[in-house]
Structure formats: C-alpha cells, structure tokens
N, C-alpha and C positions, 0 to 999 in steps of 0.2 A: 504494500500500500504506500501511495506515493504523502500523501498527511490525510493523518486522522482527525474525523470529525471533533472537534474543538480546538485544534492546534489551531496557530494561528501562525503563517507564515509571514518573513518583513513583507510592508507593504512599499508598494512603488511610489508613492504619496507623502511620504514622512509624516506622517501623523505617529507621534509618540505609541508604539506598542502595548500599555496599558490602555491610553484611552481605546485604540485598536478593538482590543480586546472585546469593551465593554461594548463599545458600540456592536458588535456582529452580536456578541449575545442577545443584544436590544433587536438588533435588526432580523435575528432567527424567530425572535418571539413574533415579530411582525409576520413574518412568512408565512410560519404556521399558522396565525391568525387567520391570516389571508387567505392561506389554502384550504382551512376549513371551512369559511365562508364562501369559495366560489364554489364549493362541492356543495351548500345549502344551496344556494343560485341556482344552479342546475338542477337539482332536485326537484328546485319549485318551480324551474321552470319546465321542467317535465309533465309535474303533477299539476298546475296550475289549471282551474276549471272556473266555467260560472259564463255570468253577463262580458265579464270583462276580458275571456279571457286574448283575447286576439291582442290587445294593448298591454298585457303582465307577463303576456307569455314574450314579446317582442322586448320589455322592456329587462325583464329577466336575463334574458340572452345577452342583450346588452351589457346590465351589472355584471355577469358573471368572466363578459369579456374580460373588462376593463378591471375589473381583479385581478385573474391571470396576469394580463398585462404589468397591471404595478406590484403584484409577488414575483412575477419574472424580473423589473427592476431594481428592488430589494435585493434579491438573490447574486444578480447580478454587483453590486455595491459589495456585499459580502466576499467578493471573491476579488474585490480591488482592494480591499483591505486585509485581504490575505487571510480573511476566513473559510470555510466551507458552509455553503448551505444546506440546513437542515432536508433531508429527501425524504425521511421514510413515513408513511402516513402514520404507524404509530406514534411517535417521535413527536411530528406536526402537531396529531392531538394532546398530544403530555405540553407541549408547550406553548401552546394555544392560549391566548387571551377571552379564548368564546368559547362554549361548548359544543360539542359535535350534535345536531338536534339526532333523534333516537331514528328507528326505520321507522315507514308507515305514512301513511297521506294523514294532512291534518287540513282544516279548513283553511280558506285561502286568508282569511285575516290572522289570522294566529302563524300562519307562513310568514305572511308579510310584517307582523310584529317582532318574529322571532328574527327577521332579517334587518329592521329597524334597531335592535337592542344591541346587535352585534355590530351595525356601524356605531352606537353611539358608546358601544366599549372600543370598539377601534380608533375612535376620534378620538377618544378620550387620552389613549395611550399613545398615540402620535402627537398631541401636542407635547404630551413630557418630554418624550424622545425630544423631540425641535429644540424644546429646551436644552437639553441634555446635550444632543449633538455642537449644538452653538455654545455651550461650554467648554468644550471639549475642543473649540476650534475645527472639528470638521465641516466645514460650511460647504463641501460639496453633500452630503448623507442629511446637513440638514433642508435644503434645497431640494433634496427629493422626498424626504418626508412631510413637507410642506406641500409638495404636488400632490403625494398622495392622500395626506390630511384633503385637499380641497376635493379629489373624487369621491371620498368618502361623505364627505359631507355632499353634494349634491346628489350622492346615491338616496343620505338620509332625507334631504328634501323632498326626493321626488317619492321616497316610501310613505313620509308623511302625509303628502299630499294622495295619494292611493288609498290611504287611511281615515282621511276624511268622512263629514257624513255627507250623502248625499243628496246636494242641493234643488236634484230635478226631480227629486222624487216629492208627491205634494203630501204635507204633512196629514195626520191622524186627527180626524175635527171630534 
C-alpha cells in the first residue's frame, strides 16, 4: 500500500502539516456527510410519488447531482493536502454528520424533511469549518467550503419552499 488511510502525506501547498492534518479530518467528515446525503437524494428520488411528482422527482436528481459534485470537490482538496479520502460506505457512515435514513418508502414530506434536516446539519458544520479553515490560513479549502456552504443552503431553500402549505388549495370554510 502506497499511504494508508489517515496518513497524511507533505503537501505541495505548505500549509503547516498539523493544521494539514486537521483540516482532511474536517474535510473526510464533510464527504461522508455528503455521500450519505446524495444516496438519501436518490433514494427519494427514486421513490418520490404524488401531485408533485414530475417537479421533486427533476429537482431531486438535481440535489443529488450537485452533491456528488461538491463531495467529488472535497475529496479532491483532501488529496492536495496530502490526505486520503474516506471511500468505504461503512467508514462514510461512522463519520457522517447525518444519519443514514433506514430502508423503506416513507411519505414524500417526511422525505423531504429528512433531506431538509440534513442540509441544515450540513450548513451548520460548514460554517465552523470556514471558520476553522481561515484560521488555519488555508484560504484555498476555505473558498471551497464557502461554495459548498452556498449549494447547500439553496438546496435548503428550495426544500423549504416544497415544504410549504399550499397556497392554491382553497381553505376548509
């Protein structure tokens, strides 16, 4: 084996090898996060039914892109730092920020809250990181975690807004 998952080899960057360190830890918890939540995305976008579903199913596919996308940039950062990223799905879930939802169809709002919850633990732990990383003087790692703090939060907006009540419906006299 050429390094083992936690080693950290020097990075091409000079950022101090402690701060190094911390950061890929920080940023393996992101991945996992990540990777758990686009495997919920897909899920729901699989199972997604109802009035709506031609707009949750389209927008689903979407979030679930654009996850992959920024845990592929994560991972990516990890390995300019001379970390390894986290791969194994066990692993992802032990270090996960969010929990793995269970098997089974659930109704599309309790989907769609359970996919809310998990950005607003994601947002949550991307601002510390931003913090963190600009302490630390990585101002490239924190530059990307500020990109992905903002998909995430527009993923949580538009869940919000899916969450709503609905306004064309006429009320109960």
């Amino acid at each position: 084996m050429l390094q083992e998952a936690g080693e950290l080899e020097q990075n091409p960057i000079g950022l101090p090898q402690e701060a190094a360190e911390v950061i890929v830890d920080d940023l393996n918890r992101h991945v996992a996060s990540l990777f758990v939540l686009f495997h919920q995305y897909q899920k729901h976008h699989w199972l997604v039914e109802g009035p709506l579903f031609r707009d949750l199913h389209l927008y689903l596919e979407e979030a679930y892109r654009q996850v992959h996308a920024d845990l592929d940039e994560a991972a990516e950062r990890i390995t300019v730092l001379g970390g390894v990223p986290v791969g194994s799905p066990e692993r992802q879930v032990a270090l996960a920020r969010v929990a793995s939802e269970p098997e089974g169809v659930f109704p599309v709002r309790d989907m769609l809250l359970a996919d809310l919850r998990a950005e607003q633990t994601i947002i949550g732990a991307l601002r510390e990181s931003i913090r963190h990383a600009r302490e630390q003087g990585d101002y490239g790692t924190e530059r990307l975690l500020k990109k992905l703090l903002y998909h995430a939060e527009e993923r949580a907006h538009h869940l919000d807004h899916y969450l709503q009540r609905n306004t064309l419906t006429p009320e109960s006299a």
